[in-house]
C-alpha positions as a Markdown table, in Angstrom:
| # | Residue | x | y | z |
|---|---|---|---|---|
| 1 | Unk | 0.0 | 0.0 | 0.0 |
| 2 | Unk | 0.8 | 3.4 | -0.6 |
| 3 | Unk | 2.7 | 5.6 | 2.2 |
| 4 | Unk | 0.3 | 6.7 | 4.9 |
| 5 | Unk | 0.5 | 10.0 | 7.0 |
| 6 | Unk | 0.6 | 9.6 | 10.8 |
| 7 | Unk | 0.7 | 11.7 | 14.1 |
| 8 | Unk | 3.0 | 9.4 | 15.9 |
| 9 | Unk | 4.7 | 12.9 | 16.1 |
| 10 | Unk | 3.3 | 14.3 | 18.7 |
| 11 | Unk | 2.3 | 13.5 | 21.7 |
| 12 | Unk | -1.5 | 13.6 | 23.6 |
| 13 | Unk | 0.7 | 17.0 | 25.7 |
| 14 | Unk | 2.2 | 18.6 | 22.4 |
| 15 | Unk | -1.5 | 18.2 | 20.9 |
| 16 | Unk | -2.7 | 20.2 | 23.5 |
| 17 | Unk | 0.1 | 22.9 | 23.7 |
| 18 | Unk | -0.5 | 23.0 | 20.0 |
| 19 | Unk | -4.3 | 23.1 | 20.1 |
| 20 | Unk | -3.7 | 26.1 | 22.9 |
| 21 | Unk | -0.9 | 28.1 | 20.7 |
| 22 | Unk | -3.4 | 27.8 | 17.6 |
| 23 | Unk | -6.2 | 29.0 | 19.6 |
| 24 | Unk | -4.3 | 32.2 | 20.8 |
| 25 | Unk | -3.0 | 33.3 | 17.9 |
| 26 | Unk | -6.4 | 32.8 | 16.1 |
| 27 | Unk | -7.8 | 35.1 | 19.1 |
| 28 | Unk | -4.9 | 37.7 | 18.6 |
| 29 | Unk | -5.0 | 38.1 | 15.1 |
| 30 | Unk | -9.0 | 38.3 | 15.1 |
| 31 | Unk | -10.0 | 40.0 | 17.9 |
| 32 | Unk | -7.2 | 40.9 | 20.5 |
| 33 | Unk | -5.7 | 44.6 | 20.6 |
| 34 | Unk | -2.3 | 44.2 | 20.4 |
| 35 | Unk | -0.5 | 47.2 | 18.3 |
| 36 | Unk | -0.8 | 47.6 | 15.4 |
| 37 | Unk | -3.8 | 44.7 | 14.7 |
| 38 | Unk | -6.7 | 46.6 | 15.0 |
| 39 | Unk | -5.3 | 49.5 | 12.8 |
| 40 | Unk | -4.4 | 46.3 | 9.8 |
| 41 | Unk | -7.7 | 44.8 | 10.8 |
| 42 | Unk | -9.7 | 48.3 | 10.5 |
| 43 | Unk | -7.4 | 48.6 | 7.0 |
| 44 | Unk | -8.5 | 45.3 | 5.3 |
| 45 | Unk | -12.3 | 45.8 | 5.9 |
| 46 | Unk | -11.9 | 48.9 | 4.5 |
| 47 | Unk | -9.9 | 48.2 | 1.3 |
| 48 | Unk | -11.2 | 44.7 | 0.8 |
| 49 | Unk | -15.1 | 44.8 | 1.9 |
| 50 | Unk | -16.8 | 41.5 | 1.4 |
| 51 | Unk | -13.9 | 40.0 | -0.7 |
| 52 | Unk | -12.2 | 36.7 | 1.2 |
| 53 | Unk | -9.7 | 38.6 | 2.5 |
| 54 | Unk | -11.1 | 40.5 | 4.8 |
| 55 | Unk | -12.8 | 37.3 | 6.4 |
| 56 | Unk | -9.3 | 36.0 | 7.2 |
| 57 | Unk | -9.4 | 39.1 | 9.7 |
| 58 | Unk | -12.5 | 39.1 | 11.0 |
| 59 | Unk | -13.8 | 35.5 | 10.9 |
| 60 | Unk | -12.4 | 32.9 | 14.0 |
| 61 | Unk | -13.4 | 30.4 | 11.7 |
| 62 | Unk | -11.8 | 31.6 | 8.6 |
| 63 | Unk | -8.7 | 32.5 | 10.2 |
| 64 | Unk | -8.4 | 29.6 | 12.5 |
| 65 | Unk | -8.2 | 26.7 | 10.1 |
| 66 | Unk | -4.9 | 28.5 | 8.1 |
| 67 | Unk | -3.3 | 29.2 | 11.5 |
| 68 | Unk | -3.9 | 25.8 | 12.5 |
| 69 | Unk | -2.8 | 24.6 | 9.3 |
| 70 | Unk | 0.1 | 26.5 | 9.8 |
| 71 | Unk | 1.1 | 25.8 | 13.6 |
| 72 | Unk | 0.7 | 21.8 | 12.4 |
| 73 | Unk | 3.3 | 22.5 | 9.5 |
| 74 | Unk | 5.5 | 24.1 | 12.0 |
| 75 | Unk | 5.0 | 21.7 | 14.3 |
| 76 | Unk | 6.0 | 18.6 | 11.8 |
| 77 | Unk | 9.1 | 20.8 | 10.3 |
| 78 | Unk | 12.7 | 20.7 | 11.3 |
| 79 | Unk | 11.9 | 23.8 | 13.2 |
| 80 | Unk | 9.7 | 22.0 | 15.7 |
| 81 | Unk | 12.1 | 22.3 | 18.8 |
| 82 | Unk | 12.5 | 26.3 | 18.3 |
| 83 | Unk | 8.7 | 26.7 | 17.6 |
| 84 | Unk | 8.2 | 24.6 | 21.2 |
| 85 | Unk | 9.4 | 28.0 | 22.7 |
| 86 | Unk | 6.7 | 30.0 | 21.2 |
| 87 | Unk | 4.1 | 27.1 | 21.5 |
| 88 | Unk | 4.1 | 27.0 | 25.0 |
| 89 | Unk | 4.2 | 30.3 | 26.0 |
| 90 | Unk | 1.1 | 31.1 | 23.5 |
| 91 | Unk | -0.5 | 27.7 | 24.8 |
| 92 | Unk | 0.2 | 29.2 | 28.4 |
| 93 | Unk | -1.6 | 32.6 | 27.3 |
| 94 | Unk | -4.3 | 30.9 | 26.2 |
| 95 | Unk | -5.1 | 29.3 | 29.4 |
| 96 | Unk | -4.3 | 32.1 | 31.5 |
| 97 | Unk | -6.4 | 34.2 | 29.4 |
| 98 | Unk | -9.7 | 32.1 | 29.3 |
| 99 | Unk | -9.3 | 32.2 | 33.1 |
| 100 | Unk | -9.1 | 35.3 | 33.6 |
| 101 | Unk | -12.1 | 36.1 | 31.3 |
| 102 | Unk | -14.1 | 33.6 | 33.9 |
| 103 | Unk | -13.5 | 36.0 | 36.9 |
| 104 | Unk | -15.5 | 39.2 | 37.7 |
């Protein structure tokens, strides 16, 4: 049979740091207001309207599957161990983040 992909990658942990990191940068590039995001964010809609590209700004859903698809790639590359460093941080974020959006 022909070759067959597998996760045997990454473990059940490095799924969930990855799964975290993917999540926070989908929230940062859609909604957070980190300088200068909101001014690019604000400049898409305006230049681009309705068009595609402006949903990869505004949309969660849009955005989230190419970031996703892009922190697996990362995460399967030779550049695996240095993007661990940002991972976890990001994964930590995340976590600390949906916390702290649980207290009043």
């Amino acid at each position: 049979m022909g070759d067959r992909v597998t996760l045997a990658w990454v473990s059940s942990w490095w799924a969930l740091v990855y799964l975290l990191a993917a999540y926070r940068l989908t929230r940062l590039w859609t909604r957070d207001s980190l300088p200068p995001l909101p001014a690019f964010r604000q400049y898409v809609q305006t230049r681009w309207g309705t068009r595609p590209w402006a949903e990869l700004v505004d949309c969660p859903w849009c955005s989230g599957f190419w970031i996703s698809l892009g922190v697996v790639l990362l995460a399967s590359s030779p550049v695996a161990p240095l993007f661990q460093w940002v991972a976890v941080p990001l994964a930590i974020s995340a976590v600390v983040g949906l916390i702290a959006s649980r207290e009043s």
